[in-house]
C-alpha positions as CSV (number, residue, x, y, z in Angstrom):
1,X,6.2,17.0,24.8
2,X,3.6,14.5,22.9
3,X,1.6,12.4,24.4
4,X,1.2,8.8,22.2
5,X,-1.7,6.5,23.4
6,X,-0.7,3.2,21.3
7,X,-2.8,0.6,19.5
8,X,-0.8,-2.4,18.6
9,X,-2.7,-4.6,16.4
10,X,-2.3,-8.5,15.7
11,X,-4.9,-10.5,14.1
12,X,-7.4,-7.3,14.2
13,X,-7.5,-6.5,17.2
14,X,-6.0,-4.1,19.6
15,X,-3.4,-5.7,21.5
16,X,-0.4,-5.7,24.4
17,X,2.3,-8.3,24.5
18,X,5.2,-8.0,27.3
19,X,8.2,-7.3,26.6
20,X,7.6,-7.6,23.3
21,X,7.1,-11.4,23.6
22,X,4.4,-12.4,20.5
23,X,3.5,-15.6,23.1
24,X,2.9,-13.0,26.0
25,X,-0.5,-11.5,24.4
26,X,-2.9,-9.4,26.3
27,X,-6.2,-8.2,23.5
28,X,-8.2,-5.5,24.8
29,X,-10.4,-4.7,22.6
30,X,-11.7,-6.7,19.4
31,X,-12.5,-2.9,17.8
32,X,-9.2,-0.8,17.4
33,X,-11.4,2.2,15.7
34,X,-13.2,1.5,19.5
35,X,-9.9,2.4,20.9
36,X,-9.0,5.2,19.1
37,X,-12.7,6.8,19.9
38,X,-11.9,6.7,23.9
39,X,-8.1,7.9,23.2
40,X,-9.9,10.8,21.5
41,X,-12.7,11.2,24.0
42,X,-10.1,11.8,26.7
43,X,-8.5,14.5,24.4
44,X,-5.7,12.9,22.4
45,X,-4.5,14.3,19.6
46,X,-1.3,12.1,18.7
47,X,-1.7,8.4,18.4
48,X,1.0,5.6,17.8
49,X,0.3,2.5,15.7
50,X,2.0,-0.5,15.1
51,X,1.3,-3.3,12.6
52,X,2.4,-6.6,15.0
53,X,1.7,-8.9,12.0
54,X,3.0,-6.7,9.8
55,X,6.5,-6.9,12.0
56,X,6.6,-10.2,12.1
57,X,6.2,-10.6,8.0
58,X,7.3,-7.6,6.7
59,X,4.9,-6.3,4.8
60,X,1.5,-4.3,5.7
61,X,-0.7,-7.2,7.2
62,X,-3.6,-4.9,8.8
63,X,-3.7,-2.2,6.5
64,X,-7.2,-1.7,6.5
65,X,-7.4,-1.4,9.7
66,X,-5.2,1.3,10.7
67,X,-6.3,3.1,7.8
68,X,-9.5,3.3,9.4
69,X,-8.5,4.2,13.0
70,X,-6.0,6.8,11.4
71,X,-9.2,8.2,10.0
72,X,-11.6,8.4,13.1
73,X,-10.4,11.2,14.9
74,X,-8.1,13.1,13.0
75,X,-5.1,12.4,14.8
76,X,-1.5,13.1,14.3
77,X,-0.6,9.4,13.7
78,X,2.8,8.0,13.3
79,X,2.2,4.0,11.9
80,X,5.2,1.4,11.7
81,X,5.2,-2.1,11.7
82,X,6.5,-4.0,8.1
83,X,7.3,-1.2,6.4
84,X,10.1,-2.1,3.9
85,X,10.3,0.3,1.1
86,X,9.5,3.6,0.1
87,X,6.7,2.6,-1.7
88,X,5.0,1.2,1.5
89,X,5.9,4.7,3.1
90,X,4.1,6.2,0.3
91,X,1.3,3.6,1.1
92,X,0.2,4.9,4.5
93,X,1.0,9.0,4.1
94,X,-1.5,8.8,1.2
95,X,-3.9,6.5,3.7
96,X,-3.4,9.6,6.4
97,X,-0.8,8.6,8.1
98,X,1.3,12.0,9.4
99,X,4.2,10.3,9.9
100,X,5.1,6.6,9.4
101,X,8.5,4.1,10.8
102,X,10.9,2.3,9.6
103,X,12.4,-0.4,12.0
104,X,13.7,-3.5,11.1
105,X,14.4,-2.3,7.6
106,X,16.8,0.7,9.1
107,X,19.4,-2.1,9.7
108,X,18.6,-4.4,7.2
109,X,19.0,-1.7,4.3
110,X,20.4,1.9,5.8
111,X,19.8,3.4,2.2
112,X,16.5,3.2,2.5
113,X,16.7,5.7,5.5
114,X,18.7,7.9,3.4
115,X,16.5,7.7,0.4
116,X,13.3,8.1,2.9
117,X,14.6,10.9,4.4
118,X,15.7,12.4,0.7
119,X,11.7,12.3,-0.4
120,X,9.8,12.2,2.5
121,X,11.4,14.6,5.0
122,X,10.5,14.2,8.7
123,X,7.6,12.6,8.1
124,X,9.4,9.5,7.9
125,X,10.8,8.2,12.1
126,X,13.4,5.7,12.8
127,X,12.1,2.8,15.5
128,X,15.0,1.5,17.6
129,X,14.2,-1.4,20.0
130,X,16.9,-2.1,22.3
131,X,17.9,-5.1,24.1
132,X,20.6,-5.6,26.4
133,X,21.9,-2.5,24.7
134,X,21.6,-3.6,21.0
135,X,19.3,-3.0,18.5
136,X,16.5,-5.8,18.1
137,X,14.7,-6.5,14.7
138,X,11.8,-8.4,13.4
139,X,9.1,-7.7,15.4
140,X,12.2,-7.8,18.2
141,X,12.7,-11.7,18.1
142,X,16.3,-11.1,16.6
143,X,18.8,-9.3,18.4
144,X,21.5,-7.9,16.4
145,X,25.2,-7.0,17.4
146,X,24.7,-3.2,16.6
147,X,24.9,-1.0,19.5
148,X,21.6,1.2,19.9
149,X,22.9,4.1,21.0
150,X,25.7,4.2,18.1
151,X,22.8,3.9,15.7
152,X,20.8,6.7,16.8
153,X,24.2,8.8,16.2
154,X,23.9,7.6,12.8
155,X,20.6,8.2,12.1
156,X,20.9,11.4,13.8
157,X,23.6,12.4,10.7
158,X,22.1,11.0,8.3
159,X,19.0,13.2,8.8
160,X,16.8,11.2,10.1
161,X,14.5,14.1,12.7
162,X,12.8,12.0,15.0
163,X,13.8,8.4,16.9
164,X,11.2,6.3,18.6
165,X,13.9,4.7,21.7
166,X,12.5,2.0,22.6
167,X,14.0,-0.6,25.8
168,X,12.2,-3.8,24.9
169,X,13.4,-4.9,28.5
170,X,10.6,-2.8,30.2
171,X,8.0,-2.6,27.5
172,X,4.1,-3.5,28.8
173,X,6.0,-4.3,32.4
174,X,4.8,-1.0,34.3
175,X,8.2,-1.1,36.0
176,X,9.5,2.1,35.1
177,X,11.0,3.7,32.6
178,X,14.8,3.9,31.3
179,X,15.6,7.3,31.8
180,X,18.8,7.7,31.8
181,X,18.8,6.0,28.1
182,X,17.0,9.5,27.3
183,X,18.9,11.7,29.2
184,X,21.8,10.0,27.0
185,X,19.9,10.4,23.7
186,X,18.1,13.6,23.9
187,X,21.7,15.9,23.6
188,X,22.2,14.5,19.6
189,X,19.9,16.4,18.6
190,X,16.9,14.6,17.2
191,X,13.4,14.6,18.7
192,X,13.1,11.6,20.6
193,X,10.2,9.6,21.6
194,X,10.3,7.6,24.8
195,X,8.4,3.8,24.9
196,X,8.8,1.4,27.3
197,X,7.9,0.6,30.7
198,X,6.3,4.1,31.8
199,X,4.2,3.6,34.7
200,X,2.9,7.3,35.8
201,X,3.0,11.2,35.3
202,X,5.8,11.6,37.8
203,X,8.1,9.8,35.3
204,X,6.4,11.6,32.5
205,X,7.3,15.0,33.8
206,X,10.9,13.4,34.3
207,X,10.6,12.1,30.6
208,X,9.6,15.9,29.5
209,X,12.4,17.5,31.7
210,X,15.1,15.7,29.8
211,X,13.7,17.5,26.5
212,X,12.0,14.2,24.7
213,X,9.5,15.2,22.4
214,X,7.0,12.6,23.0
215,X,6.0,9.7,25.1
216,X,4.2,6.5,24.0
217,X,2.1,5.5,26.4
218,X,0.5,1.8,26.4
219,X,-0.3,-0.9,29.3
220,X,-0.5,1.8,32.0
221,X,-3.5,3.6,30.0
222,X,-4.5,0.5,28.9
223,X,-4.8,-1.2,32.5
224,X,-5.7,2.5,34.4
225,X,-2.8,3.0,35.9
226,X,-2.4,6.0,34.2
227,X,-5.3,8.5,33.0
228,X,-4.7,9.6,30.0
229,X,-6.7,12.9,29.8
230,X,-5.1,13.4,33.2
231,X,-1.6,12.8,31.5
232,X,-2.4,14.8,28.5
233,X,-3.2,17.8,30.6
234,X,0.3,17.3,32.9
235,X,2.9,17.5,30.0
236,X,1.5,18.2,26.4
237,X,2.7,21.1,25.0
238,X,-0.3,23.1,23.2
239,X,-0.4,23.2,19.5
């Protein structure tokens, strides 16, 4: 399994928001290349980005920025966040990007997950933000009547290799996170990514045990509940 230190960035800087409420904002640092540095300091190799402004307008707001922090360590970075079209996916693999998401735009227009998984193979991931069960769009403000699990079976057969699972319920709350919503997603066969609401290494090893292949970790690195070199060292698979 991964490990995924996340930088959320909204109006420059490197940001938390709870439950994935825009009002609920937490900014720790105005320097997300800052960020990046420590993540990398404490031997990170994989790093999770998300545009917050791009979410919100659909479109690539701090490009700049994350093409800079993609940059400053060398990391396997996955970016999402207003991504639209393929030419957008294009956009950030050529800005170093290893792997880049498609969320809001994977319900809005499904043929553009077919397409971007005809050209650009698995280095294009499905986001999937669930609420209450269903899948949540626009930088998770709109709830919409699909059922979550359902659509990772799709994207599962429609070739799509690796699903970012989300449960917007318990992101940036430390309470814990939902896993029997992995235990339920890991048999279909895609790599999936747990986010949301993990609060230690205990429920990392649990996280691992059910076979995800990765674990984004923000708030509880971010607020030192959880050391990330520490975390790194408990469940990372080498390579």
């Amino acid at each position: 399994m991964k490990i995924f230190p996340a930088i959320d960035i909204r109006g420059g800087n490197a940001v938390r928001l709870y439950q994935g409420d825009y009002n609920k904002e937490r900014v720790y640092s105005a320097s997300p290349c800052a960020v990046a540095e420590s993540f990398a300091a404490a031997g990170a190799t994989c790093l999770h980005i998300v545009d917050l402004d791009g979410a919100l307008e659909g479109k690539p707001v701090n490009f700049d920025i994350i093409k800079d922090v993609i940059s400053t360590a060398g990391f396997f970075a996955e970016v999402g966040g207003g991504v639209r079209s393929l030419a957008r996916i294009e956009q950030y693999l050529s800005a170093g990007a290893a792997r880049v998401i498609l969320g809001s735009a994977a319900i809005q227009n499904f043929s553009l997950v077919v397409d971007a998984v005809k050209f650009f193979g698995d280095r294009v991931a499905v986001g999937v933000d669930a609420c209450g069960g269903k899948v949540a769009i626009g930088g998770w403000k709109n709830v919409t009547d699909v059922d979550a699990f359902e659509f990772c079976y799709k994207l599962k057969e429609s070739g799509v290799r690796t699903i970012i699972f989300t449960d917007i319920s318990r992101d940036g709350t430390l309470s814990g996170t939902n896993i029997p919503a992995y235990e339920r997603l890991v048999p279909i066969g895609a790599d999936i990514v747990a986010s949301g609401g993990i609060a230690d290494i205990a429920e990392l090893k649990k996280l691992k045990a059910t076979g995800c292949a990765g674990a984004i970790l923000g708030k509880a690195i971010y607020d030192g509940k959880i050391d990330l070199k520490q975390a790194i060292a408990a469940v990372q698979d080498a390579g």
